[in-house]
N, C-alpha and C positions, 0 to 999 in steps of 0.2 A: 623444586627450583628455589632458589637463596631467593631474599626479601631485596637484593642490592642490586643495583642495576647499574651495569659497568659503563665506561664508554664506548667498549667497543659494541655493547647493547643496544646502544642507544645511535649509532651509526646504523649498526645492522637495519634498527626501527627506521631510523628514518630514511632511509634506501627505500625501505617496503612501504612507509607512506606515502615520500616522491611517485613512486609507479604504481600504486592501485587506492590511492585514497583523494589526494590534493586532485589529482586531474578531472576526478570525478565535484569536486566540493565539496571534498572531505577535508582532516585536519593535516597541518607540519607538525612535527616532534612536537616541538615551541606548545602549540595551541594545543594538544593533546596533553599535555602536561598540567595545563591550568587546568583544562577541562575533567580531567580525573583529579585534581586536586578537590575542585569545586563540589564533584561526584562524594567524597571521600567525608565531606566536611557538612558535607547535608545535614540540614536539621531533620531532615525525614528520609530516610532510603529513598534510595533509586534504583530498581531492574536491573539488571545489566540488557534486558531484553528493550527496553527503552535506550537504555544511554548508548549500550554498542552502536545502531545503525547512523548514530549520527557524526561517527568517528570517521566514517567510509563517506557520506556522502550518500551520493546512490552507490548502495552496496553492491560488491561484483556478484558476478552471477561466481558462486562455488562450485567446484566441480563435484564434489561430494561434503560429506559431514567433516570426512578428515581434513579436507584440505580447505576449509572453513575455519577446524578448531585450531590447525597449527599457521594459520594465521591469526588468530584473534589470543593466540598463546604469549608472543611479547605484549599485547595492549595490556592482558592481566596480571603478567609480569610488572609492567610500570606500575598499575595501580598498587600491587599488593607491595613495591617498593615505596610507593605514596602513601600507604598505611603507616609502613614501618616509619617514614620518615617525620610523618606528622605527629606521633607520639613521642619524638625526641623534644627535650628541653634544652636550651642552649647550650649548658655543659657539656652535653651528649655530642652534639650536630658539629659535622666535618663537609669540608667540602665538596665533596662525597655526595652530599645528602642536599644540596642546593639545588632547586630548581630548574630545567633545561631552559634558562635563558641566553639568549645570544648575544654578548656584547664583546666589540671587538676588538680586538687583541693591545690596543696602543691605546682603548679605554676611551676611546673620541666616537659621536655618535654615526651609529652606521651607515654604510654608503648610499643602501638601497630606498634610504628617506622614510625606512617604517621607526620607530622610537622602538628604545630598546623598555624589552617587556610589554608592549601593544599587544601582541600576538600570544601570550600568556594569558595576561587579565581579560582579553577577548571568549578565551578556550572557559574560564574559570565564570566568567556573565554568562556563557550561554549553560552551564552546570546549573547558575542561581534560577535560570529560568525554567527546570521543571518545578521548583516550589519557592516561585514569587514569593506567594500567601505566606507562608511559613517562614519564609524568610523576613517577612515585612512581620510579621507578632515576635519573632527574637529580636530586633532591631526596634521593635516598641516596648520591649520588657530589659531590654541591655544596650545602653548607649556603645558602649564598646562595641557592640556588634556594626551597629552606624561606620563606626570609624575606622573598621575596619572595610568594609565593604569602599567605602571611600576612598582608600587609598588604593583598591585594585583598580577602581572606575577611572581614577586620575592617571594610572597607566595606562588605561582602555582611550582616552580621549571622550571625543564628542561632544556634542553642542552642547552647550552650558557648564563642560567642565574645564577647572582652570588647570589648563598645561604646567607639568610641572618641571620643564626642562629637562635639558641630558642629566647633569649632576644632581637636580632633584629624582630621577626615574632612576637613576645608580643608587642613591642611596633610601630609594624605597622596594629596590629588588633583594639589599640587602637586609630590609627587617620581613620580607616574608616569611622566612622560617618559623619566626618570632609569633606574626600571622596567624598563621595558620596552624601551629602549634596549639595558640589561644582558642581558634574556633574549636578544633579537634575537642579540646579537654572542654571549653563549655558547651559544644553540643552533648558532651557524655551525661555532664551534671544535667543538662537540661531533659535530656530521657531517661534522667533514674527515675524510679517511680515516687513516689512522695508519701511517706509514713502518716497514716490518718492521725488526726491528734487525739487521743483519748482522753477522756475526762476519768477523773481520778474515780473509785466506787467509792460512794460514801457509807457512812455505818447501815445496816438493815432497818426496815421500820420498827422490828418490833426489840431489836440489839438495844442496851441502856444508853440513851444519848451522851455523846460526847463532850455537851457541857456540864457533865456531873451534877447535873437536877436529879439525880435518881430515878426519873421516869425515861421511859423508854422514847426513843428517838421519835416513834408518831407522835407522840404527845405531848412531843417541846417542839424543841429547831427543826423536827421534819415534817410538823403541822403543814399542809397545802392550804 
């Protein structure tokens, strides 16, 4: 299955969310999308045996294994388009490759009274919450990491954060590629392994010392 997720894909998804996920308190397209974003950008894995059930909600009862897995077949579809996507650098990235945000069509804030990208940054907070912890030591060792997390929270709302309006929330949907991009690549640097430093070997004790005293190295500069 291609890494791209079309829109008729993404119609299809959210058909199958409307009737076997949202009614239960599960997720819409929208909040599945941060939510695997958030998944994607972890500074620490996550399961899929952890993150699927909360995509459903209370999960339905399956009628067997198959009819389990060719549901759960578009959600890893999205994610592995969420891979693809988050390793593009801005030269790269098309529209194509933008976020399932919903903003409407004459670009004025939506009817329904939720702010546009709420239901994103929502999906992508409850991601940060399998590893708080871990998220709170990348965000103590990289201010960047702060500011970013900030500017999803300020889409998210709530108490103590300062609303960023319709035209501030439009043009902070438009740097998430930017986003998330950034976390992608320094989560990577952040779990490469770290080359030990080694100290250089010095001459032997018993090799002629290296500062040309003629006596061998215990019995000059390598005296203890």
């Amino acid at each position: 299955m291609p890494n791209v997720f079309t829109d008729q894909d993404a119609e299809a998804l959210a058909q199958l969310l409307e009737a076997r996920a949202i009614p239960f308190g599960g997720m819409s397209l929208e909040q599945l999308d941060g939510f695997l974003c958030g998944i994607v950008v972890s500074p620490e894995p996550i399961p899929q045996s952890q993150w699927m059930p909360r995509v459903w909600g209370k999960e339905p009862r399956w009628e067997n294994e198959r009819d389990r897995d060719a549901h759960y077949a578009p959600i890893l579809h999205l994610k592995a388009a969420i891979e693809r996507r988050v390793r593009l650098d801005e030269e790269a990235f098309t529209e194509q490759d933008m976020p399932f945000i919903w903003v409407p069509e004459d670009g004025g804030p939506p009817d329904d009274g939720i702010p546009v990208g709420a239901e994103w940054a929502d999906g992508f907070l409850e991601a940060v919450g399998f590893h708080e912890f871990e998220w709170g030591e990348w965000e103590g060792s990289e201010e960047w990491v702060t500011e970013a997390l900030d500017l999803i929270q300020s889409l998210s709302g709530g108490e103590g954060v300062e609303e960023p309006g319709h035209e501030g929330r439009l043009a902070i949907v438009g740097q998430l590629p930017a986003v998330l991009h950034d976390l992608y690549a320094g989560g990577l640097e952040r779990k490469a392994p770290k080359q030990p430093v080694r100290k250089a070997e010095g001459p032997g004790r018993n090799a002629p010392c290296p500062c040309g005293s003629g006596k061998k190295h215990k019995a000059c500069c390598g005296r203890r």
